[in-house]
C-alpha positions as CSV (number, residue, x, y, z in Angstrom):
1,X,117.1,64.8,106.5
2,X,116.2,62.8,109.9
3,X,113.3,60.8,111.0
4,X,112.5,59.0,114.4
5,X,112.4,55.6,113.6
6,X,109.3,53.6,115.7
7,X,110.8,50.9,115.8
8,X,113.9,48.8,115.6
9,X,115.6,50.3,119.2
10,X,114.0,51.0,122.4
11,X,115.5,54.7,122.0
12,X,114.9,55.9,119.1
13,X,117.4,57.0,116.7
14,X,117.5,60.1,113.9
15,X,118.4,58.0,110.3
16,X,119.7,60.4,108.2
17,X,118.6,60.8,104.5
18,X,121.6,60.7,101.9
19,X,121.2,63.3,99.8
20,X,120.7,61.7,96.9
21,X,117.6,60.1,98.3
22,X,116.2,62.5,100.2
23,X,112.8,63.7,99.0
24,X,111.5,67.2,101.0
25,X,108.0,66.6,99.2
26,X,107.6,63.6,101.5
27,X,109.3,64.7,104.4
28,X,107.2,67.6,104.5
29,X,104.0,67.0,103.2
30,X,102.6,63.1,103.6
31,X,103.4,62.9,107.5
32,X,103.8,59.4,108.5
33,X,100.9,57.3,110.5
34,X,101.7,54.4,112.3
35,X,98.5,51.6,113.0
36,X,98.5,51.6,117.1
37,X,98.7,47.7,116.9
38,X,102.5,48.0,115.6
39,X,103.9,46.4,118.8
40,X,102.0,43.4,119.3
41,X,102.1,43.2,115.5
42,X,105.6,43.4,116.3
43,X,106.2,40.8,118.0
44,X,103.4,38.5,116.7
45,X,105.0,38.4,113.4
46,X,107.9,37.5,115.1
47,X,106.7,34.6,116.4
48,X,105.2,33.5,113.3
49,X,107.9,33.5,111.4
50,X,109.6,31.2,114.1
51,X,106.5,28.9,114.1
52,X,106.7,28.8,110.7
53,X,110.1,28.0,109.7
54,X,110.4,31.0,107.6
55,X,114.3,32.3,109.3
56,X,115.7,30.6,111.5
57,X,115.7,31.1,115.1
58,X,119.1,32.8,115.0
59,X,118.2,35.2,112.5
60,X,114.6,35.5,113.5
61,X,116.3,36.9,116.8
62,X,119.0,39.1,115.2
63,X,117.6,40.8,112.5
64,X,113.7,40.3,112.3
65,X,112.9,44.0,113.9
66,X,115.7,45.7,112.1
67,X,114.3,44.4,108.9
68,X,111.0,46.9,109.6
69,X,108.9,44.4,107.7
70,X,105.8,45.2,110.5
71,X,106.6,48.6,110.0
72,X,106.0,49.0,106.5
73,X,103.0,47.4,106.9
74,X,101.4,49.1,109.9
75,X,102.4,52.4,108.5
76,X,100.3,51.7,105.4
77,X,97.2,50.4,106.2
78,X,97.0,52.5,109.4
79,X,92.8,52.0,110.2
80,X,92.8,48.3,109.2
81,X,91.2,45.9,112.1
82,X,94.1,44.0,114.5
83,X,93.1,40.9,112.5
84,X,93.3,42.3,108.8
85,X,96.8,43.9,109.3
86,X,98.0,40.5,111.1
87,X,97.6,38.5,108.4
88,X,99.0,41.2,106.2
89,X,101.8,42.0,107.7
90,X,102.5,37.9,108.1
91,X,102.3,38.1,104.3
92,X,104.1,40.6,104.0
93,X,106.8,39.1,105.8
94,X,105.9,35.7,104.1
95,X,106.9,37.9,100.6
96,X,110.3,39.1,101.4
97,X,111.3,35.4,102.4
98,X,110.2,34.4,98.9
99,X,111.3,37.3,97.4
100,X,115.0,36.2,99.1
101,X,114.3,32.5,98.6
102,X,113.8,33.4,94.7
103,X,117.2,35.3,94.8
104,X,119.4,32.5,96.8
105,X,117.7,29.9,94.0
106,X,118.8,32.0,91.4
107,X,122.6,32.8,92.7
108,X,123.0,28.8,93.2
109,X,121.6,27.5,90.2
110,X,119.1,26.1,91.6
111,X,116.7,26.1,88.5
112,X,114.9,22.7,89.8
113,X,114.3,23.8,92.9
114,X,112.6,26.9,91.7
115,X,110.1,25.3,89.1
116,X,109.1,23.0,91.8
117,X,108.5,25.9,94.5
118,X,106.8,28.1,92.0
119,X,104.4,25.0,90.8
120,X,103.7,24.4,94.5
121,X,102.6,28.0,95.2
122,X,100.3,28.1,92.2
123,X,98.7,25.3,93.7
124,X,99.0,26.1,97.1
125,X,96.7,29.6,96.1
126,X,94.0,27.7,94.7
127,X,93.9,25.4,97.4
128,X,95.8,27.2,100.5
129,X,93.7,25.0,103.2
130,X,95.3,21.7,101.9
131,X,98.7,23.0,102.0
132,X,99.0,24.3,105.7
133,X,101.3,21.1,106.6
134,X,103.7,21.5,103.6
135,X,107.0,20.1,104.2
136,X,108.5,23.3,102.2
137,X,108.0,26.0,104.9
138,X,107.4,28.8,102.3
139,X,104.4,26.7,100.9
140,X,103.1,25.8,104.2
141,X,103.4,29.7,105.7
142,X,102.1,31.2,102.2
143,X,99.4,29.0,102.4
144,X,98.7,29.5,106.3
145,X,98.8,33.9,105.5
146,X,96.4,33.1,102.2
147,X,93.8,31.1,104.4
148,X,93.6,34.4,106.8
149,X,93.2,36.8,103.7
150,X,90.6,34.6,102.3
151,X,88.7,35.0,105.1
152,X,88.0,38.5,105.6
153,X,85.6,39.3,102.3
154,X,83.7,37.6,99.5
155,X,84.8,34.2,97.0
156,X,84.6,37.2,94.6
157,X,87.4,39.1,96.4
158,X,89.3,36.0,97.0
159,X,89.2,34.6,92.9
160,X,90.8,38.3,92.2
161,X,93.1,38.0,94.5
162,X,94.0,34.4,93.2
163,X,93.7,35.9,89.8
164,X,96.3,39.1,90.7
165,X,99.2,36.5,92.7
166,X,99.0,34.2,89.8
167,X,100.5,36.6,87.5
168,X,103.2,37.6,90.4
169,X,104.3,34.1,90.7
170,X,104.7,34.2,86.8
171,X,106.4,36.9,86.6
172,X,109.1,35.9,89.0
173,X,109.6,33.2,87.3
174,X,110.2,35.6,84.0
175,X,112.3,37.2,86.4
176,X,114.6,34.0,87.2
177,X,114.8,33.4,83.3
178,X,116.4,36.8,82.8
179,X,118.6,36.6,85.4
180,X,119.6,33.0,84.4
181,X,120.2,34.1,80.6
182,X,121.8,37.8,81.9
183,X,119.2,39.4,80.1
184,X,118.4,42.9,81.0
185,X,114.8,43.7,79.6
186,X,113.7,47.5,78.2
187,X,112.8,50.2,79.9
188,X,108.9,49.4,78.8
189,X,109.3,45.8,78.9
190,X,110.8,46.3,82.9
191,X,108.4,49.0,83.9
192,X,105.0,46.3,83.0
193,X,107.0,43.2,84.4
194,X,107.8,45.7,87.7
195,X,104.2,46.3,88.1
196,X,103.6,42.5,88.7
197,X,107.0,41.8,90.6
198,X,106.5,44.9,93.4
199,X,102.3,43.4,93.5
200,X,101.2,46.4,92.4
201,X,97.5,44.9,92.7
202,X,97.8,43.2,95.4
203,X,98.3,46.0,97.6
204,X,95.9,47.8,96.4
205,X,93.8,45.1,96.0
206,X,94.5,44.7,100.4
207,X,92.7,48.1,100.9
208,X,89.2,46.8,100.8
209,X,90.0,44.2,104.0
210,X,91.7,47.3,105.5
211,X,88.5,49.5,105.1
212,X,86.2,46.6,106.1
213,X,84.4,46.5,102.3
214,X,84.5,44.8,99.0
215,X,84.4,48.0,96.2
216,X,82.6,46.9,93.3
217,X,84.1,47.0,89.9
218,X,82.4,50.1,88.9
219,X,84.2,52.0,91.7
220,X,87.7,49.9,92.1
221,X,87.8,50.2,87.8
222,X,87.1,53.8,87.6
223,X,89.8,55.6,86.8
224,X,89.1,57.9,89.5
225,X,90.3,55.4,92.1
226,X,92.7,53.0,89.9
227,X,95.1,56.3,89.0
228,X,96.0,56.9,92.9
229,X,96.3,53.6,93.3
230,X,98.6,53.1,90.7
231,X,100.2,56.2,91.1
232,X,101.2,55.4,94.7
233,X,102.3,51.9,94.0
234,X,104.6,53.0,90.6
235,X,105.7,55.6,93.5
236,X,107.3,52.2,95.9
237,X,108.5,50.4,93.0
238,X,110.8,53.2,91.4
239,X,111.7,54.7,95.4
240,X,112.8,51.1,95.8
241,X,114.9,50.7,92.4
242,X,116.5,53.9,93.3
243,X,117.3,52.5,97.0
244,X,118.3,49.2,95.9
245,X,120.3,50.3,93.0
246,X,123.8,49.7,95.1
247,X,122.7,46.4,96.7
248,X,121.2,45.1,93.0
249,X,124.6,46.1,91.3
250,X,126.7,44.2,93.7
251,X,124.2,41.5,93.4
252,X,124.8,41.2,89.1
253,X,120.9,42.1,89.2
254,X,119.1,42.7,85.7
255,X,116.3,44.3,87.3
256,X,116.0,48.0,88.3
257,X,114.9,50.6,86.2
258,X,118.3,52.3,86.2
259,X,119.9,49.0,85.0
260,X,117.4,48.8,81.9
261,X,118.1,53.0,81.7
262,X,122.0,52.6,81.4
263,X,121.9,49.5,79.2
264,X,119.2,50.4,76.9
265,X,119.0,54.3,76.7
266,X,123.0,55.0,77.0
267,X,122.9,56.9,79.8
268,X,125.4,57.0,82.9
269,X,124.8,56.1,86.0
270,X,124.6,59.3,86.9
271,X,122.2,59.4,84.5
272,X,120.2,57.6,85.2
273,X,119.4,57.7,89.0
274,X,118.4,61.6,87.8
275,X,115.9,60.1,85.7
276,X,114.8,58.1,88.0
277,X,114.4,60.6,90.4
278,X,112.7,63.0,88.1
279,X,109.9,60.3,87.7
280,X,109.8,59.5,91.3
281,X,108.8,63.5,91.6
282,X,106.4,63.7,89.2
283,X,104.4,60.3,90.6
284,X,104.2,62.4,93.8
285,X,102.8,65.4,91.5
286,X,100.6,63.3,89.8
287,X,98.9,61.7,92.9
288,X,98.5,64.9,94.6
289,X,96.4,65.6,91.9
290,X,94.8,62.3,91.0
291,X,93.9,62.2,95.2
292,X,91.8,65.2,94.7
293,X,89.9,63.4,91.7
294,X,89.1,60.6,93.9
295,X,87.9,62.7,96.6
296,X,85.4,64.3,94.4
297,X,85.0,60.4,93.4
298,X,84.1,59.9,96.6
299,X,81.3,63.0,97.1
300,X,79.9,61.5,94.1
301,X,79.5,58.2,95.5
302,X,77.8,59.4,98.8
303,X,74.3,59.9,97.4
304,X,72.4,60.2,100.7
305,X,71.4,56.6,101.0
306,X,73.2,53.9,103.0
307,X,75.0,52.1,100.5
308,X,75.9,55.6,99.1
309,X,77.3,56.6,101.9
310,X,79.3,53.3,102.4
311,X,81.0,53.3,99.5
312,X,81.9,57.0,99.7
313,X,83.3,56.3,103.5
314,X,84.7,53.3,102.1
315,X,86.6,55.0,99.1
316,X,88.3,58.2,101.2
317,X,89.3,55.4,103.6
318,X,91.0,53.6,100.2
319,X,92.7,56.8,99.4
320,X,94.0,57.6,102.9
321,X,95.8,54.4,102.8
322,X,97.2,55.0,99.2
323,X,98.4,58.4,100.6
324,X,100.1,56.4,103.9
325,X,102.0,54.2,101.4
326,X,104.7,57.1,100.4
327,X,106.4,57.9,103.6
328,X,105.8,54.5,104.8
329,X,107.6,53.2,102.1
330,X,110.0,56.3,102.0
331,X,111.2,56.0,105.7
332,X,111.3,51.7,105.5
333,X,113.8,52.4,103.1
334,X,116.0,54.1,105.4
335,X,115.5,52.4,108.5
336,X,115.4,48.5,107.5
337,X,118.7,46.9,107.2
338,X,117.3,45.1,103.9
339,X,119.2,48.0,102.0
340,X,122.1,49.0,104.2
341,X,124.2,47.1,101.8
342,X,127.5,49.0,103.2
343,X,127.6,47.2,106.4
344,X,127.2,44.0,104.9
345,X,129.9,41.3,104.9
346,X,129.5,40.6,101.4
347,X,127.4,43.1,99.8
348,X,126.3,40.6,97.3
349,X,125.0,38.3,100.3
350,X,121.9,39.7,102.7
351,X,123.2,38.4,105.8
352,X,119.6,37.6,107.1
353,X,119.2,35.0,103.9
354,X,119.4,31.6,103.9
355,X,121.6,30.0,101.9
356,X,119.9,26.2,102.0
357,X,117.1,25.1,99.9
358,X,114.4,24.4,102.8
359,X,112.0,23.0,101.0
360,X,114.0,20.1,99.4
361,X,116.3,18.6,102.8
């Protein structure tokens, strides 16, 4: 299996599929979109990340546009305004620099460090604008990206949003505990904790500034609309645990679903990347399925007046994106070099990490 990568070579390349990866139900039916911004997104994030401390300049320059962080992004939330997928793709990047910052605290010991950088984003989300000059980059940059995403809907939208990355910052730091302790939770206790670690709502709480409107709770709660969006996000979680099984072994990881599968269910790990598989295919059947429902959802809403007709617009739009997420997701896995662990020095070491605690020189 080959795709044509958009972006990490001015001549594009086929990346090949390993079998054991490959999945012909995306390849061949959720074609892959790509937001027409993606080069000056590009290179924008680029630059922010420099401007922000976030990687060094060295690795800023060597690996940034391998990494396909911008290309995950604009191959989601393919109709968002030039603005809206800025600052989310900035996040975005912002995320998988404290994602790695989280790991490097962990692998070092660095347990003071940490509860002082997770206090300092909980306070930096209620209060982003007073943290834009933090001497800790990842503060200052996470609170420089929240600012922006504040800014495109309602205080309503915002407190949720609060709400939602409260409980991700939490359970990280539930996540650094099991590590610490080598404690590998249960298949069911993994799966709920996943849900807040991957930012389940988050992302789906992103597709309203991406379709230019704030979905009331009746609409964003019905289960019409909340089972795609899970589906697709459960999707991206358990495609990445399969992915990053290799890289999370080396790594003495506790958390991947085929971890909690071999060490809780006594399967192989043979095992259990089939199971895993088998529930990656059925997420796709499922959301085939559940994206009709919210069609219909969406005739329903579209009641021949304006706001009707919004919120129908509004809602297809929502669903489009959820459908983008699968082969955007799918190919990033296969093209960034976050998860070519092989070529790696040290395959427990991402060689785009730093090492040093920034926040506390």
């Amino acid at each position: 299996m080959h795709a044509l990568p958009h972006g990490t070579t001015s001549t594009p390349m086929a990346v090949a599929v390993p079998p054991s990866l490959a999945l012909p139900v995306i390849e061949e039916s959720f074609p892959r979109h790509l937001h027409p911004y993606w080069p000056q997104l590009q290179e924008k994030t680029r630059r922010w990340l420099l401007e922000k401390r976030l990687m060094p300049a060295d690795k800023i320059a060597e690996y940034a546009d391998g990494l396909c962080y911008t290309d995950l992004m604009a191959g989601y939330y393919t109709g968002a305004p030039d603005d809206v997928l800025q600052a989310i793709a900035d996040y975005s990047a912002w995320f998988f620099v404290w994602d790695d910052r989280h790991d490097r605290d962990i692998v070092h010991g660095r347990a003071a460090d940490w509860r002082r950088l997770r206090s300092r984003l909980h306070t930096a989300l209620d209060s982003p604008q007073h943290h834009l000059n933090h001497r800790d980059p990842v503060v200052a940059g996470f609170a420089d990206s929240v600012v922006r995403l504040y800014s495109f809907l309602s205080p309503t939208w915002n407190a949720r949003f609060a709400r939602h990355f409260h409980a991700v910052i939490e359970a990280y730091d539930r996540e650094f505990r099991n590590r610490t302790e080598g404690y590998v939770p249960g298949v069911g206790e993994y799966l709920a904790l996943r849900r807040l670690t991957f930012a389940h709502w988050i992302w789906t709480d992103l597709l309203e500034p991406s379709a230019g409107l704030e979905l009331p709770d009746a609409v964003r709660k019905d289960p019409a609309y909340r089972r795609p969006a899970l589906l697709s996000q459960e999707f991206a979680a358990w495609y990445n645990d399969l992915c990053s099984l290799p890289k999370e072994i080396a790594g003495d990881e506790v958390h991947n679903l085929g971890i909690s599968l071999v060490t809780h269910e006594g399967m192989t790990l043979e095992e259990a990347v089939g199971d895993i598989r088998r529930r990656i295919e059925e997420c796709i059947t499922e959301f085939i399925e559940a994206e009709r429902a919210a069609e219909r959802f969406a005739d329903g809403l579209d009641d021949g007046t304006a706001r009707g007709k919004e919120l129908g617009a509004a809602v297809r739009t929502c669903v489009g994106t959820m459908r983008n997420w699968f082969s955007s997701v799918y190919w990033f896995h296969h093209e960034s070099g976050r998860y070519m662990v092989d070529s790696w020095a040290d395959r427990s070491t991402p060689p785009y990490v730093n090492n040093e605690a920034a926040g506390e020189k």
